[in-house]
CHARMM internal coordinates of N, CA and C (Angstrom, degrees):
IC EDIT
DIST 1 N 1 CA 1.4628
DIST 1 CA 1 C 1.5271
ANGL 1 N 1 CA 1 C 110.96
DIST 1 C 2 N 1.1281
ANGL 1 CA 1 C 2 N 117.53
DIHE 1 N 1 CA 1 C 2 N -54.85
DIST 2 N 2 CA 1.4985
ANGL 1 C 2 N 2 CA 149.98
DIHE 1 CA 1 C 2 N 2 CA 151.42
DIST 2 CA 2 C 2.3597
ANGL 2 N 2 CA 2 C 96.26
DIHE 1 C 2 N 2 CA 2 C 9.34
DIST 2 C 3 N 1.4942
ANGL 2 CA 2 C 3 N 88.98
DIHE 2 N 2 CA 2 C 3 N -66.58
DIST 3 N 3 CA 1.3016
ANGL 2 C 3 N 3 CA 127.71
DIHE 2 CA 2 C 3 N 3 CA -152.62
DIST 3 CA 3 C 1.7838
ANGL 3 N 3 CA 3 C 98.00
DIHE 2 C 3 N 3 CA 3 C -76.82
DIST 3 C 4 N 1.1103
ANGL 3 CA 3 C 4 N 109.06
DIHE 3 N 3 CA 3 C 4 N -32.85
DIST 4 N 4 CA 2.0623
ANGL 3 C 4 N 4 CA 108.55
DIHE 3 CA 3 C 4 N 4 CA -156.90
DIST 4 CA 4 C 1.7558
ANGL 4 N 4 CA 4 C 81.30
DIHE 3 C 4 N 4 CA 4 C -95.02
DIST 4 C 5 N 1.6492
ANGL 4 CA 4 C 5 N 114.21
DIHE 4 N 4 CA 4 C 5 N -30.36
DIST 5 N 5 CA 1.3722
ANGL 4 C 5 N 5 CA 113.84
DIHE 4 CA 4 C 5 N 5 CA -165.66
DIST 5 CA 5 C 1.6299
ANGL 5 N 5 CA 5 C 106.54
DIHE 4 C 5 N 5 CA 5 C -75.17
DIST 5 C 6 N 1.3389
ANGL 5 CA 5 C 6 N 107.86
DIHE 5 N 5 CA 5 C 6 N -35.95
DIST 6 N 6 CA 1.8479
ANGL 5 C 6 N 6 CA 103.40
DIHE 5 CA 5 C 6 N 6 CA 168.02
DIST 6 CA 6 C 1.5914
ANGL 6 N 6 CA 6 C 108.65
DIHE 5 C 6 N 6 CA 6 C -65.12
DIST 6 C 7 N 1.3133
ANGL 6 CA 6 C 7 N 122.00
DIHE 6 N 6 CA 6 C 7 N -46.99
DIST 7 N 7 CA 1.6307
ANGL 6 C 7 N 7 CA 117.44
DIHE 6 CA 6 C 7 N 7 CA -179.72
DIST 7 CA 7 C 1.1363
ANGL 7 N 7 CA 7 C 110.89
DIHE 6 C 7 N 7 CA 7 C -28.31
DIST 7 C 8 N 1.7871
ANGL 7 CA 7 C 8 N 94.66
DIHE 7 N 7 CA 7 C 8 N -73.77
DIST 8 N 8 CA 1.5752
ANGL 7 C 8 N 8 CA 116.32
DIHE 7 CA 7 C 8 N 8 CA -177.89
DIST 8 CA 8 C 1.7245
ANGL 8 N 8 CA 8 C 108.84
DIHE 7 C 8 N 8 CA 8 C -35.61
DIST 8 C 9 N 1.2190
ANGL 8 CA 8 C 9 N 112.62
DIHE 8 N 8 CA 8 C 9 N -58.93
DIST 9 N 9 CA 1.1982
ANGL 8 C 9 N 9 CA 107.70
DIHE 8 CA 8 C 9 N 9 CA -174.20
DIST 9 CA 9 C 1.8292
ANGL 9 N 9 CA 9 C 126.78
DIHE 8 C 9 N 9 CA 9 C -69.51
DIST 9 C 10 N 1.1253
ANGL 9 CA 9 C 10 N 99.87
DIHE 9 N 9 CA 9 C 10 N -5.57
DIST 10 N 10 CA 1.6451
ANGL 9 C 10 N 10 CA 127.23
DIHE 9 CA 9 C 10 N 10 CA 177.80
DIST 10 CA 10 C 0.8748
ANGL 10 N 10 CA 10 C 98.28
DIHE 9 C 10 N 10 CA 10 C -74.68
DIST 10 C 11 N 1.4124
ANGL 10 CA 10 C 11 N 135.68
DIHE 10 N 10 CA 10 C 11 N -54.61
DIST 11 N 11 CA 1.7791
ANGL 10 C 11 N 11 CA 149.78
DIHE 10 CA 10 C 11 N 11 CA -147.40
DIST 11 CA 11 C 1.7017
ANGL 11 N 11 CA 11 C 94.81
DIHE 10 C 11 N 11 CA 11 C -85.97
DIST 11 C 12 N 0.9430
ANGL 11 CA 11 C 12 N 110.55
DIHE 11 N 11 CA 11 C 12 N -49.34
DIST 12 N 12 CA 1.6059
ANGL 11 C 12 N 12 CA 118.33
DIHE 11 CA 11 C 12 N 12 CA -179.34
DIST 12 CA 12 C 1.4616
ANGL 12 N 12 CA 12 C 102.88
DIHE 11 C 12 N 12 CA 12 C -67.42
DIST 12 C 13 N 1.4129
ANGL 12 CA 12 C 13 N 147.61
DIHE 12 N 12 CA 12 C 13 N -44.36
DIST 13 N 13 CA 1.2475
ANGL 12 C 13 N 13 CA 154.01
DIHE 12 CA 12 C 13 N 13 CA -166.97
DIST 13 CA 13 C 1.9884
ANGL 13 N 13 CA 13 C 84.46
DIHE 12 C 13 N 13 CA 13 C -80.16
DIST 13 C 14 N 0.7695
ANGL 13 CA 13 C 14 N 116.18
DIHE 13 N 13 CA 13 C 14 N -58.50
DIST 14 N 14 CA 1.6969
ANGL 13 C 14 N 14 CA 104.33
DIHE 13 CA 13 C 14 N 14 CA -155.70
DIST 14 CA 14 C 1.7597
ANGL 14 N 14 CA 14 C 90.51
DIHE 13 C 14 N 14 CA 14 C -70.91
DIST 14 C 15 N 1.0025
ANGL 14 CA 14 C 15 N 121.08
DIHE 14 N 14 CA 14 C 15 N -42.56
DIST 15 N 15 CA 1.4610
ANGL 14 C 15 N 15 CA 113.51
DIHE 14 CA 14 C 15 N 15 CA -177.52
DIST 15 CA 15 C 1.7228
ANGL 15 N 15 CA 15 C 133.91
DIHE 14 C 15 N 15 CA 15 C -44.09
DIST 15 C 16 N 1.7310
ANGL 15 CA 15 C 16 N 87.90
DIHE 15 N 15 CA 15 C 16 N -3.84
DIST 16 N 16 CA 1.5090
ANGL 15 C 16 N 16 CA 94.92
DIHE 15 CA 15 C 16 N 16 CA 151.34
DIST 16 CA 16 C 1.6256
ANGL 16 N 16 CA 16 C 120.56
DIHE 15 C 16 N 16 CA 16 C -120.85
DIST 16 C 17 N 0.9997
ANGL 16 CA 16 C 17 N 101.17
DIHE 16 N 16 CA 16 C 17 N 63.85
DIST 17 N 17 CA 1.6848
ANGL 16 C 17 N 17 CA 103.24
DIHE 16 CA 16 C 17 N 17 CA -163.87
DIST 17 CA 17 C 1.6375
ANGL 17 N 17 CA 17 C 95.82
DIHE 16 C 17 N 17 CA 17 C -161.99
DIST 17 C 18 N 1.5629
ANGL 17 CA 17 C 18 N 112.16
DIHE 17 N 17 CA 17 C 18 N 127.66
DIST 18 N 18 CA 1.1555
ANGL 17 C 18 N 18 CA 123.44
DIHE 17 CA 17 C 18 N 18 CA 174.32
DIST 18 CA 18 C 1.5311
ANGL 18 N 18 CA 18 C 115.68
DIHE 17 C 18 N 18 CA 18 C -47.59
DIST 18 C 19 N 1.0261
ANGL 18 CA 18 C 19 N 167.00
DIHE 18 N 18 CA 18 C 19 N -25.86
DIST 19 N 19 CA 1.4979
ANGL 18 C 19 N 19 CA 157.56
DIHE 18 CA 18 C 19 N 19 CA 102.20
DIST 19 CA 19 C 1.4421
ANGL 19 N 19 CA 19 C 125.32
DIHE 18 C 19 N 19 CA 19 C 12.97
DIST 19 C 20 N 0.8728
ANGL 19 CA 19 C 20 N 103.50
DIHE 19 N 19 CA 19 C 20 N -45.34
DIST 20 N 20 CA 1.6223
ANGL 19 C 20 N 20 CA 122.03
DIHE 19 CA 19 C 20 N 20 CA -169.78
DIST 20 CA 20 C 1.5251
ANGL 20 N 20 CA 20 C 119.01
DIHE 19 C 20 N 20 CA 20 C -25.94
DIST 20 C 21 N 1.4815
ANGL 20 CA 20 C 21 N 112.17
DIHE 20 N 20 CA 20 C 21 N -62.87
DIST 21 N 21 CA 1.5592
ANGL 20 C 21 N 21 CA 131.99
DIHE 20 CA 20 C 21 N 21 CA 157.90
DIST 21 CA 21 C 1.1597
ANGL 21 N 21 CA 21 C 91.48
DIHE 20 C 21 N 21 CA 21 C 9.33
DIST 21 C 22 N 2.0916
ANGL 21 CA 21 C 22 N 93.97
DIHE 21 N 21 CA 21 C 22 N -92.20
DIST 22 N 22 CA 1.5534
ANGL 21 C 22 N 22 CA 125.67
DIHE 21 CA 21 C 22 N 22 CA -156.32
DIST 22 CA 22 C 1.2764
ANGL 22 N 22 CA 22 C 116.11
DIHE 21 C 22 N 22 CA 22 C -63.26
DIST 22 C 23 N 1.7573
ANGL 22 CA 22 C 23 N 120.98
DIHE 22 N 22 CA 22 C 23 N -32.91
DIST 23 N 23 CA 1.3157
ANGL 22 C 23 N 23 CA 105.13
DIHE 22 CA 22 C 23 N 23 CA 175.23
DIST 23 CA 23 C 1.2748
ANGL 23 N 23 CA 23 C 119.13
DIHE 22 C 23 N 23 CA 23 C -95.21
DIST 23 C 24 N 1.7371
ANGL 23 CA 23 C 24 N 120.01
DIHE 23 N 23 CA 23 C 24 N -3.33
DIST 24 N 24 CA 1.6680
ANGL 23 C 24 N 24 CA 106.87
DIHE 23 CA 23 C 24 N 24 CA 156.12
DIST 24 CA 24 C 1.1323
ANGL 24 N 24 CA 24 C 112.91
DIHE 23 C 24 N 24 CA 24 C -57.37
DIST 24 C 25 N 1.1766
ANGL 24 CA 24 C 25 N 139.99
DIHE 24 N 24 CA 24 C 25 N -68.48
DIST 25 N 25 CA 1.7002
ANGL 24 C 25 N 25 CA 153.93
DIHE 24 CA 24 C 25 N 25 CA 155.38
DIST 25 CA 25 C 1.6723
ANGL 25 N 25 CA 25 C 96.04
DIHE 24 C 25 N 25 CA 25 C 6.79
DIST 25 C 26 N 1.2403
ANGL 25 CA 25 C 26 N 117.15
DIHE 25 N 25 CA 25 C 26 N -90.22
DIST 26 N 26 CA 1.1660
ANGL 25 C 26 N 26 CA 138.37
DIHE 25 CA 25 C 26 N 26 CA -146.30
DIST 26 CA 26 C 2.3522
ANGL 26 N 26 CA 26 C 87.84
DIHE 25 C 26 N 26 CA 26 C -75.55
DIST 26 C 27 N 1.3917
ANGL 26 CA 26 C 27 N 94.64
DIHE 26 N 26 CA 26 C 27 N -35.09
DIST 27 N 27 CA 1.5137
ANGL 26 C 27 N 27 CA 69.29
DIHE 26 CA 26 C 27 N 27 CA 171.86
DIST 27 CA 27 C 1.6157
ANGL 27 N 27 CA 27 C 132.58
DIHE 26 C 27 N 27 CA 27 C -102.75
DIST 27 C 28 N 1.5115
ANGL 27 CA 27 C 28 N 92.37
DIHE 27 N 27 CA 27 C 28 N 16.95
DIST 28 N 28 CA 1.8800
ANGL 27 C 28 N 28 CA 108.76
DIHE 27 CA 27 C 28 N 28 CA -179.82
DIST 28 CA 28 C 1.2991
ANGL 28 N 28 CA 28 C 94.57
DIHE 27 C 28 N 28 CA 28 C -93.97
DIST 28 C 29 N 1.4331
ANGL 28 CA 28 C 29 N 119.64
DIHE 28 N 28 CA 28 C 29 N -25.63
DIST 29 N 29 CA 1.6277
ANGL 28 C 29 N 29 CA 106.00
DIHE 28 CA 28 C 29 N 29 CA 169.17
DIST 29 CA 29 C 1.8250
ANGL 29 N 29 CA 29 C 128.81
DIHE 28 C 29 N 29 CA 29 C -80.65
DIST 29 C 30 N 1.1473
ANGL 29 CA 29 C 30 N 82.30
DIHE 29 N 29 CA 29 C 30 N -19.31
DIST 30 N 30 CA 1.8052
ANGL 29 C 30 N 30 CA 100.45
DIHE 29 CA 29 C 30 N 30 CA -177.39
DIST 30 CA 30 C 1.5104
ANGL 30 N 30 CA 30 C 91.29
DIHE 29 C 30 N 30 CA 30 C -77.76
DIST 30 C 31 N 1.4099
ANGL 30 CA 30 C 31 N 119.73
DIHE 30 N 30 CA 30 C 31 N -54.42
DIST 31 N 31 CA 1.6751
ANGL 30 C 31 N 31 CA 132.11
DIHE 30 CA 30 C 31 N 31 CA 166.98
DIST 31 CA 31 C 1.8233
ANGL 31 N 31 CA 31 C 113.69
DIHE 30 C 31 N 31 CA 31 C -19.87
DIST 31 C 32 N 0.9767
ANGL 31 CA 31 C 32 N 78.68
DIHE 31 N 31 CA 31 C 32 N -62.30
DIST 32 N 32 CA 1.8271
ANGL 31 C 32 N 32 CA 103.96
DIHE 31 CA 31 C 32 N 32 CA -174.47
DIST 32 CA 32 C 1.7767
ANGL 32 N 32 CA 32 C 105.51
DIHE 31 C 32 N 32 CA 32 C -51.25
DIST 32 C 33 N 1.3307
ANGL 32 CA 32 C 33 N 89.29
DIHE 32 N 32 CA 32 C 33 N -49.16
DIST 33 N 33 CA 1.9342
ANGL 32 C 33 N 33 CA 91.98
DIHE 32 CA 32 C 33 N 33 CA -172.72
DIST 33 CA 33 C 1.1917
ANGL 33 N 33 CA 33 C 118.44
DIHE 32 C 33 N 33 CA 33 C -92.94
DIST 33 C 34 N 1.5000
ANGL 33 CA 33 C 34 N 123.28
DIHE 33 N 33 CA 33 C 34 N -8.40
DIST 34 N 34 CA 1.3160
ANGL 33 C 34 N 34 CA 132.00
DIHE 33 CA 33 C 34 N 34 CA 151.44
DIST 34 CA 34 C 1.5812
ANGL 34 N 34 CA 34 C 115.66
DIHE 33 C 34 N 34 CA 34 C -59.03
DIST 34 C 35 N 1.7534
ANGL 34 CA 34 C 35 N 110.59
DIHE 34 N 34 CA 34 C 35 N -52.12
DIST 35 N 35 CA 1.3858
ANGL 34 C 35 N 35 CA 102.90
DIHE 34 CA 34 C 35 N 35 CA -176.41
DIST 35 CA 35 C 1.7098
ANGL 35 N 35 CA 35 C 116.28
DIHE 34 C 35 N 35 CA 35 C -62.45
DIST 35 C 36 N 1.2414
ANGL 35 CA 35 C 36 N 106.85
DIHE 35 N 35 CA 35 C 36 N -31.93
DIST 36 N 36 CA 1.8105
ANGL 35 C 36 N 36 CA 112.15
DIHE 35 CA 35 C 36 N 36 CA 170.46
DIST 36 CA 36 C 1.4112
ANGL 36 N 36 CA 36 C 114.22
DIHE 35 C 36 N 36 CA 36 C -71.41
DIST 36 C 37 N 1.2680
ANGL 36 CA 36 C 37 N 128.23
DIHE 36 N 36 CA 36 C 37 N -36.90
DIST 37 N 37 CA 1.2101
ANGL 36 C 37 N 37 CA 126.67
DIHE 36 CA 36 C 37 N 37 CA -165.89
DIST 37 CA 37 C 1.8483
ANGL 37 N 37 CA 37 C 104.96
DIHE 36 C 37 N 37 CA 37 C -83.71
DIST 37 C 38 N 1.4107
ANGL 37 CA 37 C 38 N 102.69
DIHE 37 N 37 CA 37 C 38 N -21.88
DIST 38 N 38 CA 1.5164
ANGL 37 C 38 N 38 CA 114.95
DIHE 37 CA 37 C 38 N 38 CA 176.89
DIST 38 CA 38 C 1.3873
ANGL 38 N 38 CA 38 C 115.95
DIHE 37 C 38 N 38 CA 38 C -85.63
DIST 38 C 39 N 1.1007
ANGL 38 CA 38 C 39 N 116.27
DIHE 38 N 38 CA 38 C 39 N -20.76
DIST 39 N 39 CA 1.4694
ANGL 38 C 39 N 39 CA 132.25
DIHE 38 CA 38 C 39 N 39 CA 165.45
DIST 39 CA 39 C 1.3333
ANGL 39 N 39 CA 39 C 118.09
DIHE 38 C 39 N 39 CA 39 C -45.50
DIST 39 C 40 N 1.5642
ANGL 39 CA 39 C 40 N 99.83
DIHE 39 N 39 CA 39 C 40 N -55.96
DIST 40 N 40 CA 1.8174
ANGL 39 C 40 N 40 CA 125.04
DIHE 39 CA 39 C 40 N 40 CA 176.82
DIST 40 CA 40 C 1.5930
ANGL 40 N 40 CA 40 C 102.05
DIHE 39 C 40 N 40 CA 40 C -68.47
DIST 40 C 41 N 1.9368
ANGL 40 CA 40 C 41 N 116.34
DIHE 40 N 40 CA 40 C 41 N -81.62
DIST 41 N 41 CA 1.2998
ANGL 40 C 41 N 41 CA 111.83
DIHE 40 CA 40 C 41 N 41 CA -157.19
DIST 41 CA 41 C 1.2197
ANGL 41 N 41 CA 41 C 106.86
DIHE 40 C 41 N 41 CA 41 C -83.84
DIST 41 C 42 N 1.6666
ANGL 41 CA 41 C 42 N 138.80
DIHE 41 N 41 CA 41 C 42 N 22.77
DIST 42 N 42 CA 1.4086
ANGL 41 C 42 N 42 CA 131.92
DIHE 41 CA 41 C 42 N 42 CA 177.20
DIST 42 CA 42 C 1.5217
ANGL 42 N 42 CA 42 C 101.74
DIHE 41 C 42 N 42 CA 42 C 65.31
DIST 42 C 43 N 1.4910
ANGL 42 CA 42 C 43 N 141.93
DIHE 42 N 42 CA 42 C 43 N 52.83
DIST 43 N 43 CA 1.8287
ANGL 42 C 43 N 43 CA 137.29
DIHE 42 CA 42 C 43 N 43 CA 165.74
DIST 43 CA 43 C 1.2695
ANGL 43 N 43 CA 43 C 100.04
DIHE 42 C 43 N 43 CA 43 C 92.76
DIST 43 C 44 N 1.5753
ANGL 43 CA 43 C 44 N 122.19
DIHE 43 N 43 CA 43 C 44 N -25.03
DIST 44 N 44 CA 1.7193
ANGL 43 C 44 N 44 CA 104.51
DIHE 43 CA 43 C 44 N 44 CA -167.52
DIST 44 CA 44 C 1.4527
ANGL 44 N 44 CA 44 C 124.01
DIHE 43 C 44 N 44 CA 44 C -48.21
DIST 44 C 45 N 1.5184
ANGL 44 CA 44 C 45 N 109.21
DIHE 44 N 44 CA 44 C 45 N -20.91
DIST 45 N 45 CA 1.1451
ANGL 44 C 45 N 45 CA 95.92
DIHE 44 CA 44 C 45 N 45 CA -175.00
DIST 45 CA 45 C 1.7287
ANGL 45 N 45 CA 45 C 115.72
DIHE 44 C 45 N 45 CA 45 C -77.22
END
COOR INIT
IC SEED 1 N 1 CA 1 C
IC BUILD
């Protein structure tokens, strides 16, 4: 949990920063396989 909660909070920090676009993109997909993969190992990943 630990782990999706820094993302989350990553995604919000870059969202004021010209980058942002590409690394929401790139982190709604990382997003995506965390929520499945957290499904299985309970956040470990």
């Amino acid at each position: 949990m630990g782990s999706v909660k820094a993302i989350r909070n990553a995604i919000l920090l870059s969202s004021q920063k010209p980058f942002s676009k590409i690394f929401q993109r790139l982190a709604n997909k990382s997003m995506e396989g965390l929520n499945i993969s957290s499904n299985s190992t309970s956040g470990a990943a």
